[in-house]
C-alpha positions as CSV (number, residue, x, y, z in Angstrom):
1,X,24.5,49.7,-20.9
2,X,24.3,52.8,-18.7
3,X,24.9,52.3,-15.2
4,X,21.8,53.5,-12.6
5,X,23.0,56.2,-10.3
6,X,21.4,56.0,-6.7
7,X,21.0,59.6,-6.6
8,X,18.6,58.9,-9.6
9,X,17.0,56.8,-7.9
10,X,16.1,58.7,-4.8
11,X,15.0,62.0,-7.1
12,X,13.4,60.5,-10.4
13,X,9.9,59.7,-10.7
14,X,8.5,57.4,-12.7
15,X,4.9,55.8,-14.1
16,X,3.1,53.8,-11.7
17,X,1.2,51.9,-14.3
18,X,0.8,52.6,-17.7
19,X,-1.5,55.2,-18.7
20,X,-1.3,56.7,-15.0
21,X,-1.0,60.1,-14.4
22,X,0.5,59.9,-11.2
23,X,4.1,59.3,-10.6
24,X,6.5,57.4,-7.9
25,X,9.5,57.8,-6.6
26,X,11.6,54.7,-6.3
27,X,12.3,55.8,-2.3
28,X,8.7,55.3,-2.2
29,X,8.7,52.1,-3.2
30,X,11.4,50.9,-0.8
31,X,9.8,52.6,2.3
32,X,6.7,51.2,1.3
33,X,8.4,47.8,1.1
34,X,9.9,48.0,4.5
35,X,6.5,49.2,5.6
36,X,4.5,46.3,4.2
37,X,7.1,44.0,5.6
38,X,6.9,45.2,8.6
39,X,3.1,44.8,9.1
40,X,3.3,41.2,7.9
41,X,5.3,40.5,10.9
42,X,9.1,40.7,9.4
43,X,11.5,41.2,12.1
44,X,13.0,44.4,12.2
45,X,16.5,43.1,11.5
46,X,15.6,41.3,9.0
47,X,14.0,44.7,7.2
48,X,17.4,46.6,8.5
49,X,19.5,43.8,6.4
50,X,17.5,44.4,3.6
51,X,17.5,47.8,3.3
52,X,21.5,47.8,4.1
53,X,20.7,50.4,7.2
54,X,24.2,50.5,9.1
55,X,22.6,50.7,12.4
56,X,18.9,48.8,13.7
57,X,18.3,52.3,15.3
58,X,18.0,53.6,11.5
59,X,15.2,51.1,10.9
60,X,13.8,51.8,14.1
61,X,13.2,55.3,13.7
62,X,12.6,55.8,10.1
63,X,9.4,53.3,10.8
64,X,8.3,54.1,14.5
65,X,5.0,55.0,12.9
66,X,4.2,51.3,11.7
67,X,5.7,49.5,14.8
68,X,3.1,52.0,16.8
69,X,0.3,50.7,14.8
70,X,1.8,46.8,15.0
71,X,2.0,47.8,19.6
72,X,-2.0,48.8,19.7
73,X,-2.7,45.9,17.4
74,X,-0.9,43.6,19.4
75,X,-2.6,45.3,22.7
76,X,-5.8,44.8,21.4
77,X,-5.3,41.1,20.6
78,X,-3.8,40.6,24.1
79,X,-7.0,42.5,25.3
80,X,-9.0,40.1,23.3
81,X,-7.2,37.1,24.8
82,X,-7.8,38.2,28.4
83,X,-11.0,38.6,27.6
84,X,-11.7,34.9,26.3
85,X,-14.2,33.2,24.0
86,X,-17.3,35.0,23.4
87,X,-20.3,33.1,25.2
């Protein structure tokens, strides 16, 4: 058995689904995991653990973009809130 270098990992592409033309990095799939973690509500150490970052501030940064679409979310829930039931 050949052992799976991470460096492969991070450059190789391979078929999304059979008969696919279009290809996917295996990073891909891991940011996309974090990302899809993320917006179900998974805390952001949890996702740090997961993806063995050293530091949260890694996590943090890297996915900034989703945790800015998880803050006007959650503003426009609180806003919803305030507001109260519809009449």
């Amino acid at each position: 058995m050949t052992a799976v270098r991470p460096r492969w990992l991070l450059t190789n592409r391979f078929d999304a689904h059979q008969g696919d033309q279009r290809t996917i990095r295996f990073h891909n799939l891991r940011h996309s995991r974090a990302s899809l973690l993320l917006d179900q509500g998974v805390d952001l150490v949890v996702i740090k653990e997961l993806l063995g970052h050293a530091h949260i501030s890694i996590t943090a940064n890297t996915y900034a973009h989703v945790r800015l679409h998880l803050q006007r979310d959650a503003i426009e829930r609180m806003g919803d809130a305030l507001d109260g039931p519809e009449p």
